[in-house]
C-alpha positions in Angstrom: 10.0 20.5 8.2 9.1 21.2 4.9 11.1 22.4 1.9 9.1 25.3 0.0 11.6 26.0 -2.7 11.6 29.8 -2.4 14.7 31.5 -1.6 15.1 35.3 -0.5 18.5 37.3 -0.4 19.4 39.6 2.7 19.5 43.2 1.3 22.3 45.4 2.7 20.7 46.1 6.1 20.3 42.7 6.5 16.7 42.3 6.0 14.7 39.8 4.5 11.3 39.4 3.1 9.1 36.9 3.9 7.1 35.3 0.9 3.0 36.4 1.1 2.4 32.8 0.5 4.2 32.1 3.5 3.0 34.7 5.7 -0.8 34.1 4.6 -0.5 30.1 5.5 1.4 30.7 9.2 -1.3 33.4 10.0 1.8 36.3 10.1 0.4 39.3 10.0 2.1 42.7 9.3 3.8 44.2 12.4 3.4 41.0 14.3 6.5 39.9 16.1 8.2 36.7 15.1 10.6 34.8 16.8 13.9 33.5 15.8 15.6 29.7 16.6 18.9 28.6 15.6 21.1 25.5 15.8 24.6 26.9 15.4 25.9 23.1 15.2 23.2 22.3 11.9 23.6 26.2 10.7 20.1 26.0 10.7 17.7 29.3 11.6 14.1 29.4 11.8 11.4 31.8 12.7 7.7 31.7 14.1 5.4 33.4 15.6 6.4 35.4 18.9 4.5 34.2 22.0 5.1 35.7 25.3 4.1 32.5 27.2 0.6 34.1 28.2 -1.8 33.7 25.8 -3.6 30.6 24.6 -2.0 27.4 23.5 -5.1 26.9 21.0 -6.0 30.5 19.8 -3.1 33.0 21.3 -5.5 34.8 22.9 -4.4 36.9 25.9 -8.0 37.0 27.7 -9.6 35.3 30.3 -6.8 32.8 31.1 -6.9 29.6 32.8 -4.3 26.7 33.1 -5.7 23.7 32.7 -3.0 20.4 32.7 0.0 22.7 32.7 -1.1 24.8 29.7 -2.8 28.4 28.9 -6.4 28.2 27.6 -8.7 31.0 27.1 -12.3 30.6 28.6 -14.1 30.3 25.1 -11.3 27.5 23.7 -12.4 25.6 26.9 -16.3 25.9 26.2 -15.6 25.0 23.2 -13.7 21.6 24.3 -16.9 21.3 26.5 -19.0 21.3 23.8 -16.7 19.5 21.5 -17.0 22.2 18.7 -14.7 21.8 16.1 -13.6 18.1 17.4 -13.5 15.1 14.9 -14.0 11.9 16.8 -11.3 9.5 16.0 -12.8 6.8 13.7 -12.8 3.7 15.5 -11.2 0.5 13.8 -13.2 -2.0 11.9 -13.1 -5.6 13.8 -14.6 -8.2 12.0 -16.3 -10.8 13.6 -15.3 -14.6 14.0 -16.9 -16.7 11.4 -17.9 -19.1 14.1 -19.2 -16.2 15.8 -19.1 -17.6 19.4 -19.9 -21.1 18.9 -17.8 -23.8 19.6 -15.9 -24.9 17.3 -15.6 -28.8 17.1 -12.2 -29.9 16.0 -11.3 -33.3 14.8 -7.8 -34.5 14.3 -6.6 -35.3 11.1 -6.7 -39.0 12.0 -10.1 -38.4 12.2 -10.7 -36.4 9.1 -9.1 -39.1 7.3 -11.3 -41.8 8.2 -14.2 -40.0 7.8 -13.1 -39.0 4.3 -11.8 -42.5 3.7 -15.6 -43.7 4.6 -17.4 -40.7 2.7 -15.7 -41.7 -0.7 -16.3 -45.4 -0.5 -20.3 -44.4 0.4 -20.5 -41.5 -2.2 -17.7 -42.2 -4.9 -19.3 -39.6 -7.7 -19.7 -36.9 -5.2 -18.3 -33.7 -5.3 -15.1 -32.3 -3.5 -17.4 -29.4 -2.3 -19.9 -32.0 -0.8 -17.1 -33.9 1.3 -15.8 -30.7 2.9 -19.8 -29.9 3.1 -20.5 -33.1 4.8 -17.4 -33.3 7.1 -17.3 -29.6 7.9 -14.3 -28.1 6.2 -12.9 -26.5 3.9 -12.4 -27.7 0.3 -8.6 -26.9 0.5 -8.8 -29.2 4.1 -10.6 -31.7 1.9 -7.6 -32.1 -0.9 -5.1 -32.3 2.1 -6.7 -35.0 3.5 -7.4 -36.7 0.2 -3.2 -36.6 -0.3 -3.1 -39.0 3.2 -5.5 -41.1 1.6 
């Protein structure tokens, strides 16, 4: 429920007009029936528009009815569900794929890593922290926590 800010006063019949702004975005047209809704307990009232239960759930039509799944459609609202007029597929969400993207991924414990490391630095003691984790297949971050177990 939205707030709209407009406010009305009931003249002394007890009437009450119903902003054009209103009307125009509901669909209300002039003479159509409206129906009132109240929750004495909240002192709240509302109004919408009057159906008599037989007309369309989509357009309020009252021709060429057919229930379908407990509710009223017209013939054309159901052609056009057939034909998906006027339906916006749901976009579908994104999944990214793995990095390994389905091969096996070969996982060495850090004992491992260690010695490997341990070995690579005493080889190759100029090289680069990107060429260990290069070399031993990790990351560079993996690469500086295994160089604090040195």
């Amino acid at each position: 429920m939205k707030r709209t800010g407009m406010t009305r006063s009931l003249d002394t019949l007890g009437r009450i007009v119903i902003p054009m702004e209103i009307r125009n975005s509901m669909g209300i047209e002039i003479s159509e029936p409206l129906e009132f809704y109240m929750d004495v307990e909240e002192r709240f009232m509302g109004i919408g528009k009057y159906s008599s239960g037989v007309s369309c759930n989509l357009c309020n039509s009252f021709q060429d009815l057919t229930y379908f799944k407990s509710l009223l459609l017209c013939e054309q609202c159901i052609l056009d569900l057939k034909g998906n007029v006027g339906v916006s597929p749901i976009p579908a969400p994104v999944v990214k794929e793995p990095a390994y993207k389905g091969k096996k991924i070969n996982r060495r414990s850090t004992k491992e890593l260690v010695e490997s490391l341990r070995r690579l630095v005493r080889e190759h003691p100029t090289a680069k922290q990107s060429e260990y984790a290069e070399r031993l297949g990790v990351s560079q971050g993996r690469i500086s926590q295994l160089k604090k177990l040195l």
